[in-house]
N, C-alpha and C positions, 0 to 999 in steps of 0.2 A: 504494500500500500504506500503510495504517494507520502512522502512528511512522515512520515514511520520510522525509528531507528530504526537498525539492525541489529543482532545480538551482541554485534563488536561492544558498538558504541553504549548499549545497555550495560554490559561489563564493566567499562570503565566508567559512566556515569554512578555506576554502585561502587565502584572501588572509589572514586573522588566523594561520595557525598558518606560515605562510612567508614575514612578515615580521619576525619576530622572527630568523628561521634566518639572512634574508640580511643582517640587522644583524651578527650574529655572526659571520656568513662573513668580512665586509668586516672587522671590527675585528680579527680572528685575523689575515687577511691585511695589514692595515698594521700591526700588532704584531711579522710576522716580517721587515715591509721596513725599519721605523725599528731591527732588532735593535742593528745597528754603531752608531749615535747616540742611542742610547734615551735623551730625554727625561722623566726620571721623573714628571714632572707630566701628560705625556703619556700615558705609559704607564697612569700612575692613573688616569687619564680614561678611554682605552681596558676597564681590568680592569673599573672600575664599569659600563660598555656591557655590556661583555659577561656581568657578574653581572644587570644589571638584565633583559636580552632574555632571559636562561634562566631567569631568575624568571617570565618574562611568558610565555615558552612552558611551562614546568614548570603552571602556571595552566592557561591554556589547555588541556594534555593531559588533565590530571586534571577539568576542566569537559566536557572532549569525553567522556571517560571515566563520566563521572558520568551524563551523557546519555544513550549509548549503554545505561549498564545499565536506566537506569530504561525506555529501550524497552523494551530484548527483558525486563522484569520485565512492561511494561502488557501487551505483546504476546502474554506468556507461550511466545513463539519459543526457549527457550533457559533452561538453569539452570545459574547461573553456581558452584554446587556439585558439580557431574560433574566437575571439571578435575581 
């Protein structure tokens, strides 16, 4: 189908938009294991990870996002004014 990925680009849209999540997984989860020793400089470190990966996925949504409309606009599939 016209405007359609293909599997390629499906793979890698999943590999770009869930590696930023498992960034942030992991650093939320060693943030709640250093809680009793929290090293601030540590810590700093961590919050910057974790602001930077949901910058990178907030990106990404809104590029997936932006994608997506201009399909279903070529494809004329859909008008995103009925909601």
């Amino acid at each position: 189908m016209k405007g359609l990925p293909d599997a390629e680009a499906l793979r890698a849209l999943r590999h770009e938009l869930r590696t930023p999540l498992t960034s942030l997984l992991a650093y939320a989860e060693l943030m709640g294991e250093e809680e009793e020793r929290a090293d601030p400089e540590a810590v700093a470190r961590f919050v910057a990870a974790v602001d930077r990966n949901a910058q990178r996925e907030l990106e990404l949504l809104e590029d997936l996002m932006a994608a997506l409309t201009a399909a279903v606009e070529e494809t004329g599939s859909g008008d995103a004014g009925d909601a």
